[in-house]
DRENPA-51209 format. One record per atom (N, C-alpha, C, O): x, y, z. Coordinates in steps of 0.001 Angstrom, whole numbers, padded with zeros to 6 digits, always signed. Example, Ala and Ser with C-alpha at 12.3 -4.5 7.8 and 13.67 -1.06 7.14 Angstrom:
2
+013190-005690+007800/+012300-004500+007800/+013200-003300+007800/+014236-003319+008465/+012850-002250+007080/+013670-001060+007140/+012900+000030+007870/+013409+001138+008039/
***
This chain:
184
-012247-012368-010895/-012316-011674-009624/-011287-010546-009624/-010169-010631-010132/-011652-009772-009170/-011200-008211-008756/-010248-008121-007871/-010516-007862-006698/-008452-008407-008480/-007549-008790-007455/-007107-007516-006562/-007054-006578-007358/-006809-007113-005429/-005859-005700-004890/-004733-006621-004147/-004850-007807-003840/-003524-005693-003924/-002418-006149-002878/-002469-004997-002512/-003013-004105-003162/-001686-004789-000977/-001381-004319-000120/-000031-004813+000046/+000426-005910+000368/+000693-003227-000394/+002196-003119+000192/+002688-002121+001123/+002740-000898+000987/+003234-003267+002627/+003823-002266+003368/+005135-002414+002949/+005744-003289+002333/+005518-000970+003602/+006764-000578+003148/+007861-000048+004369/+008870+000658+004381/+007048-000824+005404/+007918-000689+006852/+009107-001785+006875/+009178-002906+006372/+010154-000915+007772/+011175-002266+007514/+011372-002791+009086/+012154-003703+009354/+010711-002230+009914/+010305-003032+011913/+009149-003993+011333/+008108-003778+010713/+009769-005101+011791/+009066-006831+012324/+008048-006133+013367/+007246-007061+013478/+007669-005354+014007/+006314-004741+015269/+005793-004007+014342/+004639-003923+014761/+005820-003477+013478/+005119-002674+012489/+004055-001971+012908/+003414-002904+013392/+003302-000895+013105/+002180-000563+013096/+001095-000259+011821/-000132-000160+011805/+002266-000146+010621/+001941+000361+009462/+001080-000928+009202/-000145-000960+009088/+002257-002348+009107/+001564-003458+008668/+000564-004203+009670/-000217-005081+009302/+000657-003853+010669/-000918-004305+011543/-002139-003481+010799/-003012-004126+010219/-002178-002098+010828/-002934-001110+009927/-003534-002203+008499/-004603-002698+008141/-002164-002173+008048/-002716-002742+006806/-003674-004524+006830/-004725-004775+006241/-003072-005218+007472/-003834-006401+007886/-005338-006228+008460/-006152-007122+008226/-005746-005000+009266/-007088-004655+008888/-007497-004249+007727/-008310-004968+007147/-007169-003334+007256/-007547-002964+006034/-007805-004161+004893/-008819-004548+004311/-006766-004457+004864/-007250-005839+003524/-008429-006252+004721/-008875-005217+005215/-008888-007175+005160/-010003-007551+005633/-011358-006563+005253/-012413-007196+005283/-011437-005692+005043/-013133-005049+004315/-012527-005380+003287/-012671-006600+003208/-011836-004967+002311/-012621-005280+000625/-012205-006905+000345/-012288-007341-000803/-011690-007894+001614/-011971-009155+000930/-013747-009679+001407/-014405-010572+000873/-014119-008869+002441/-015443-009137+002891/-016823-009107+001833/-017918-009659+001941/-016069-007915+000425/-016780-007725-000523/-016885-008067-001855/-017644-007601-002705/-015539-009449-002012/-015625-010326-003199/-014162-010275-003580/-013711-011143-004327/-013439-009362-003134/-012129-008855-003630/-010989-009983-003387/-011232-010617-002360/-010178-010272-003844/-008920-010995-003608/-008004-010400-003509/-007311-009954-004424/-007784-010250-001877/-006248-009665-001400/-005120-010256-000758/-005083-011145+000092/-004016-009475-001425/-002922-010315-000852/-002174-008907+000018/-002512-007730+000139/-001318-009503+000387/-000588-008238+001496/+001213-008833+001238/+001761-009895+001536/+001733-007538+000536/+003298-007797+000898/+003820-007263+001496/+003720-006089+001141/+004709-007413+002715/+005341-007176+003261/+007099-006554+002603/+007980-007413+002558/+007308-005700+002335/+008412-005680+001300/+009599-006225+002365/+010189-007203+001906/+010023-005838+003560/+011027-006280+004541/+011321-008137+004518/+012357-008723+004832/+010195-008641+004102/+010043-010197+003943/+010778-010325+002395/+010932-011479+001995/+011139-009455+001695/+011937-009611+000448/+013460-010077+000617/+013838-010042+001788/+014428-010514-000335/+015829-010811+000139/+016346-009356+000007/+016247-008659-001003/+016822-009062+000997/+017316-007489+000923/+018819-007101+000364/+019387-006012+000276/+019147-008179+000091/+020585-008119-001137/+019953-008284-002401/+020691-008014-003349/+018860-008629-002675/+018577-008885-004271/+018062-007325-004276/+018461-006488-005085/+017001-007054-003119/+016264-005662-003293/+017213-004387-003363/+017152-003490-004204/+018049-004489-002365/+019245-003415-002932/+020227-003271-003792/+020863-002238-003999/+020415-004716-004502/+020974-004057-005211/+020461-004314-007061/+021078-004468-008115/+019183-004254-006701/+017508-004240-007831/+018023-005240-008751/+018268-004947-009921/+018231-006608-008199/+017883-007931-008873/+016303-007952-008977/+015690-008241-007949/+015832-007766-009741/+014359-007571-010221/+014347-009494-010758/+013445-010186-010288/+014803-009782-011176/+014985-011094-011570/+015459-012774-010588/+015376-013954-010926/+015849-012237-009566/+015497-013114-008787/+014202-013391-007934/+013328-012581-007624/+014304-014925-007587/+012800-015501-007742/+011433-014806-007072/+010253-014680-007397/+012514-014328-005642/+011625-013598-004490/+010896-012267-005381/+009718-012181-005727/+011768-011496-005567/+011555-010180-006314/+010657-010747-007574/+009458-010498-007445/+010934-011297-008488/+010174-011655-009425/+008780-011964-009127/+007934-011798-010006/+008476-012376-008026/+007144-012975-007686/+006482-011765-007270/+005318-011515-007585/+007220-010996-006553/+006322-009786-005787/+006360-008847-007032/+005243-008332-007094/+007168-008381-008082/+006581-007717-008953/+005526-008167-009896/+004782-007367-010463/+005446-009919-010119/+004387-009972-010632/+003094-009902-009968/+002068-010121-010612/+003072-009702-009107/+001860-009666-007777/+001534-007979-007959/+000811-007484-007095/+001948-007262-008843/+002093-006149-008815/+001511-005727-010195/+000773-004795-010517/+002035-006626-010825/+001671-005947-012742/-000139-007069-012493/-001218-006932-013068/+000166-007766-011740/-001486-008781-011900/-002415-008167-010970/-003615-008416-011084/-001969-007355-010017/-003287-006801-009030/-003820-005110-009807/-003337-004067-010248/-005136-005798-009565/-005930-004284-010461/-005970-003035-009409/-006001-001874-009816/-005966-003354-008100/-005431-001826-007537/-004368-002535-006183/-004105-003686-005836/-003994-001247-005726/-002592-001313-004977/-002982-000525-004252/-003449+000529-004684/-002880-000903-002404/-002732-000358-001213/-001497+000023-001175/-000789-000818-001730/-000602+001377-000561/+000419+000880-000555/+000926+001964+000243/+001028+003139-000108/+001376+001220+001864/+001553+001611+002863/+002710+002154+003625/+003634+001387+003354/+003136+003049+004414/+004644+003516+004543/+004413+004200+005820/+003581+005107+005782/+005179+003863+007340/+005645+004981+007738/+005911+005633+007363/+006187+005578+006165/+006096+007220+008366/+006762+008524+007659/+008559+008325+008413/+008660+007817+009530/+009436+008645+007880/+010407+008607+008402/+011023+009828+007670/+011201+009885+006453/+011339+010838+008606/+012591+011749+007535/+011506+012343+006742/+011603+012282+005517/+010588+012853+007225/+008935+013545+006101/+008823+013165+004664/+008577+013972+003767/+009085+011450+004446/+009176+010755+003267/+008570+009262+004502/+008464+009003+005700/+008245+008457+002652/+008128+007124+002618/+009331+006879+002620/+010301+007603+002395/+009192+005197+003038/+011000+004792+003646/+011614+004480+002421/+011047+004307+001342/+012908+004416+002687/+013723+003262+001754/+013381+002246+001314/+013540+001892+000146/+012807+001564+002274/+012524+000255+001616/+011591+000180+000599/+011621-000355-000509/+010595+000945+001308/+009652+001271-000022/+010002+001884-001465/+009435+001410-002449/+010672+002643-001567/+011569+002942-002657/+012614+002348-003042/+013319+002956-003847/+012878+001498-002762/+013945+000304-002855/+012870-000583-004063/+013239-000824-005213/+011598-000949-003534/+010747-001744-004126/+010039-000770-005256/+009708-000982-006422/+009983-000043-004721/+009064+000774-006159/+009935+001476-007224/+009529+002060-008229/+011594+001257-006686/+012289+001863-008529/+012641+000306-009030/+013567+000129-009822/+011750-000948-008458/+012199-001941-009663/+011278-002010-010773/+011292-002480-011910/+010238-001190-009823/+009034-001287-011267/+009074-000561-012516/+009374+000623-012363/+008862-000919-013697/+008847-000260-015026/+008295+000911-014965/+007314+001121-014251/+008779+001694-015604/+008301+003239-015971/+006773+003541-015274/+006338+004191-014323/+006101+002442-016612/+004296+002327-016513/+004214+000948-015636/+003386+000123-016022/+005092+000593-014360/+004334-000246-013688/+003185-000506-013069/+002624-001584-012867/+002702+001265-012609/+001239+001508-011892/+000352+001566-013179/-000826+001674-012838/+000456+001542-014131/-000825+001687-015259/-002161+000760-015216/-002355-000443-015037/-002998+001896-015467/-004115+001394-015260/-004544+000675-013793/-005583+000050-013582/-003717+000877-013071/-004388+000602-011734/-004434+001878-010675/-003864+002969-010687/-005514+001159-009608/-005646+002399-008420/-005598+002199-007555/-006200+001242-007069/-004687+003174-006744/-003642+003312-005629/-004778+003713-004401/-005875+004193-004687/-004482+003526-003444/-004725+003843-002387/-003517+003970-001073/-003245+003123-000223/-002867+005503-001292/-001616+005560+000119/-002419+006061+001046/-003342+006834+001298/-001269+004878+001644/-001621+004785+003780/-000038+005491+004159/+001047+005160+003680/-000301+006472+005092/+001071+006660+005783/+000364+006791+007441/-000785+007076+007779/+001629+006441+008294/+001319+006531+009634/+002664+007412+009531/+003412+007745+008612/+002597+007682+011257/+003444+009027+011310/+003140+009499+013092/+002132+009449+013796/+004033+009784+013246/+004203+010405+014913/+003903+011771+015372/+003848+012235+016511/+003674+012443+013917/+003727+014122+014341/+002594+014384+012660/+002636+013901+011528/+001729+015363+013341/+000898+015428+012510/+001604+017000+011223/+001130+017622+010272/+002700+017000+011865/+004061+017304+011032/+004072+017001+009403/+003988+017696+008391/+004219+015608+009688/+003938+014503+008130/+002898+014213+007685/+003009+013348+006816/+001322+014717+007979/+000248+014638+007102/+000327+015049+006087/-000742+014893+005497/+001385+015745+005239/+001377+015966+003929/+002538+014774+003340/+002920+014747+002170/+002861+014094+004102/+003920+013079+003144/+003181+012516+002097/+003669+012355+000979/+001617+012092+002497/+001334+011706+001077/+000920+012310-000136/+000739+011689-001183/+000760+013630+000032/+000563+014335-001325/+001841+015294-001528/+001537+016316-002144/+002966+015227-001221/+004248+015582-001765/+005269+014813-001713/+006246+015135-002390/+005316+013648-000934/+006323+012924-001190/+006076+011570-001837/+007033+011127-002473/+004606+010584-001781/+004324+009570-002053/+003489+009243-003361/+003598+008341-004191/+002501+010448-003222/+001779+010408-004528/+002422+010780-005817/+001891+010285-006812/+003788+011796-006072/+003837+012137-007133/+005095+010960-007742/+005503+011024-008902/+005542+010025-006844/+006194+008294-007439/+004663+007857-008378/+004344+007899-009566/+004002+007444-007116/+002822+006557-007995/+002430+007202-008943/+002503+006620-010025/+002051+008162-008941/+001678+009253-010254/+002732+008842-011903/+002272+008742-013041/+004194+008682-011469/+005285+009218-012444/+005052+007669-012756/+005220+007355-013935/+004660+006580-011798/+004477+005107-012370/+003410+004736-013268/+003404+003600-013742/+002196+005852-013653/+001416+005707-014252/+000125+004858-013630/-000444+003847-014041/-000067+005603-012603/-001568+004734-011837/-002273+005870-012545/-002065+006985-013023/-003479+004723-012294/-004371+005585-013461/-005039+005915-013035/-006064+006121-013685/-005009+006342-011126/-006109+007075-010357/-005730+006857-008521/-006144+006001-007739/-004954+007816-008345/-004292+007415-006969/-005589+008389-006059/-005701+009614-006107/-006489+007405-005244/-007049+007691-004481/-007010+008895-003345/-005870+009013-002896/-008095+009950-002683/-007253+010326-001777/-007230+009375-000191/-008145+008777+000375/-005509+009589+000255/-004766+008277+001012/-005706+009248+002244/-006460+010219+002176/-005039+008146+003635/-005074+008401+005011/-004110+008483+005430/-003244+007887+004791/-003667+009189+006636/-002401+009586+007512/-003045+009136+008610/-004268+009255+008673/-002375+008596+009559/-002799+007932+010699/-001633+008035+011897/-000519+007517+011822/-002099+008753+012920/-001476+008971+013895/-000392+007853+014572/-000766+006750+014173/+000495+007739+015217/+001045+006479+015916/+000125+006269+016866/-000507+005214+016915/-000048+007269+017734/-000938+007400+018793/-002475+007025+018705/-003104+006910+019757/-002888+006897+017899/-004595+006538+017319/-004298+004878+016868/-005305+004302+016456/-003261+004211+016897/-002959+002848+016393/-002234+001934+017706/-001043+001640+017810/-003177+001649+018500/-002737+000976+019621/-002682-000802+019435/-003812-001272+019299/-001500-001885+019409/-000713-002952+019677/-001921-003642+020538/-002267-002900+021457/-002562-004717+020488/-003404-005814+020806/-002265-006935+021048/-001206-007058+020434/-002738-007673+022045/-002397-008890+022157/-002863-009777+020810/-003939-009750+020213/-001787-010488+020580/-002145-011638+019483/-001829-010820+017897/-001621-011311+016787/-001877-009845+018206/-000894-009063+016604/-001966-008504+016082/-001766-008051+014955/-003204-008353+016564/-004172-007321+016135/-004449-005612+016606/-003952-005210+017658/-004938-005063+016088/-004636-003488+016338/-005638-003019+016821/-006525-003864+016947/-005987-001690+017269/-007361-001001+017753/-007125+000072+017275/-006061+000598+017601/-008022+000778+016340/-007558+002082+016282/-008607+003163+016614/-009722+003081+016100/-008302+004158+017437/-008978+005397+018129/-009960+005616+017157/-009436+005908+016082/-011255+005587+017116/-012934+005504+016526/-012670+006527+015467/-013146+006076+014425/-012139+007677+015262/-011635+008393+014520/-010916+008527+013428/-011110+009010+012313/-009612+007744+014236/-008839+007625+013204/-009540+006088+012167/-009305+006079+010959/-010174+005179+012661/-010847+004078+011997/-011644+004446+011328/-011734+004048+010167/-012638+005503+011967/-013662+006340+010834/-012823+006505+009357/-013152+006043+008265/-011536+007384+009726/-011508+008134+008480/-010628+006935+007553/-010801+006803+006341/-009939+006341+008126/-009367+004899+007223/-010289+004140+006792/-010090+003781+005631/-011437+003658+007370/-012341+002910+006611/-013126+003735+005393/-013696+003072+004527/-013146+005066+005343/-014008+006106+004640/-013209+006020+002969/-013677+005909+001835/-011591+006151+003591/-010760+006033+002587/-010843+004859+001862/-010899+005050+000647/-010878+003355+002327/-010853+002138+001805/-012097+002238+001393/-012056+001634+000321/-013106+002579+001529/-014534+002438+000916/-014059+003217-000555/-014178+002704-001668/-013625+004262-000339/-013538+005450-001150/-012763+004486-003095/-013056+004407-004288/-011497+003917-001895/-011107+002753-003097/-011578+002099-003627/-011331+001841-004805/-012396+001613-002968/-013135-000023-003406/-014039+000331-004329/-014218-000553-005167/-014946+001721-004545/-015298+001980-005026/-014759+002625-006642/-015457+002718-007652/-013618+002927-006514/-012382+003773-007590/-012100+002219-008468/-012473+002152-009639/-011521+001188-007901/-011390+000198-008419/-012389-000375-009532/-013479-000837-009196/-011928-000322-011031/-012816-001013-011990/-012940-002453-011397/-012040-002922-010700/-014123-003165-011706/-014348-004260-011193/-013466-005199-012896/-013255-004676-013989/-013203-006453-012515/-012194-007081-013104/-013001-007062-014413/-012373-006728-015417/-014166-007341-014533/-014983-007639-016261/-014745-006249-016975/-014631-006143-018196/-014674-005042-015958/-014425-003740-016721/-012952-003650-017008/-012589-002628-017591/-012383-004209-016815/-010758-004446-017287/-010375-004936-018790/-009634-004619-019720/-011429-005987-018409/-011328-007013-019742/-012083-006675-020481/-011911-007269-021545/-012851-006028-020508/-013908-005505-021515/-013557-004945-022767/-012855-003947-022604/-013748-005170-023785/-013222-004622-025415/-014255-002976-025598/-015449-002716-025443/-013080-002196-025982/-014019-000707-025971/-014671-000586-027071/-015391+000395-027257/
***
């Protein structure tokens, strides 16, 4: 089976990024896919800062990383960049940690200011990590991502249009797992 994770890279417990993303994984597990969702803020944040890659927490989420065949991977905009935390988590990975897999960036954002964070500040990391096909991402308004009772989200018909267009767009980019393993 055809594994993906989803990493947010928000470091607020209310998250909008990671409500976003908790829909999102839901379509491509609807279509056979096995997804997991990390939360990087749920990491020990003394091992993550100061890149114990080798303790247990960290160890587990990078292998959740070298074993998933593509990667969601989600970020407020803060400062017209992905956060710290997220870059906290993505310089533990090896050079070629993204190899051979495909990316799909999500950024949310308050000012349509930062619709380019993901093709100048986010894509050219995953790029230098060696993904072997970074999708084009979605930018998603704060304002188009409205807070539900019970920890579920609604998002303005629009902005859901063009996020689901994008996740299709992946699901489709993603080699299916037998094309992985396949001898050339």
């Amino acid at each position: 089976m055809t594994s993906l994770l989803a990493i947010s890279g928000s470091p607020s417990a209310d998250s909008r990024t990671a409500l976003v993303v908790e829909q999102v994984v839901q379509r491509p597990s609807l279509t056979g896919f096995d997804v997991r969702h990390l939360n990087v803020r749920d990491l020990p944040p003394a091992d993550l800062l100061a890149g114990r890659a080798g303790s247990p927490a960290l160890h587990r989420a990078l292998d959740a990383v070298a074993a998933a065949d593509g990667l969601i991977v989600a970020t407020p905009v803060y400062k017209a960049s992905y956060t710290g935390l997220l870059k906290a988590f993505l310089d533990l990975l090896p050079q070629s940690g993204l190899a051979g897999k495909t990316v799909l960036p999500l950024a949310t954002g308050g000012s349509l200011a930062h619709v380019l964070t993901i093709d100048y500040a986010l894509r050219p990391v995953l790029s230098a990590l060696g993904a072997r096909h970074v999708v084009a991402g979605c930018f998603l308004l704060d304002m188009a991502i409205e807070r539900q009772a019970g920890g579920s989200v609604l998002l303005q018909p629009e902005a859901e249009l063009r996020l689901f267009q994008a996740v299709d767009e992946f699901i489709e980019a993603v080699p299916a797992a037998s094309d992985l393993t396949a001898a050339p």
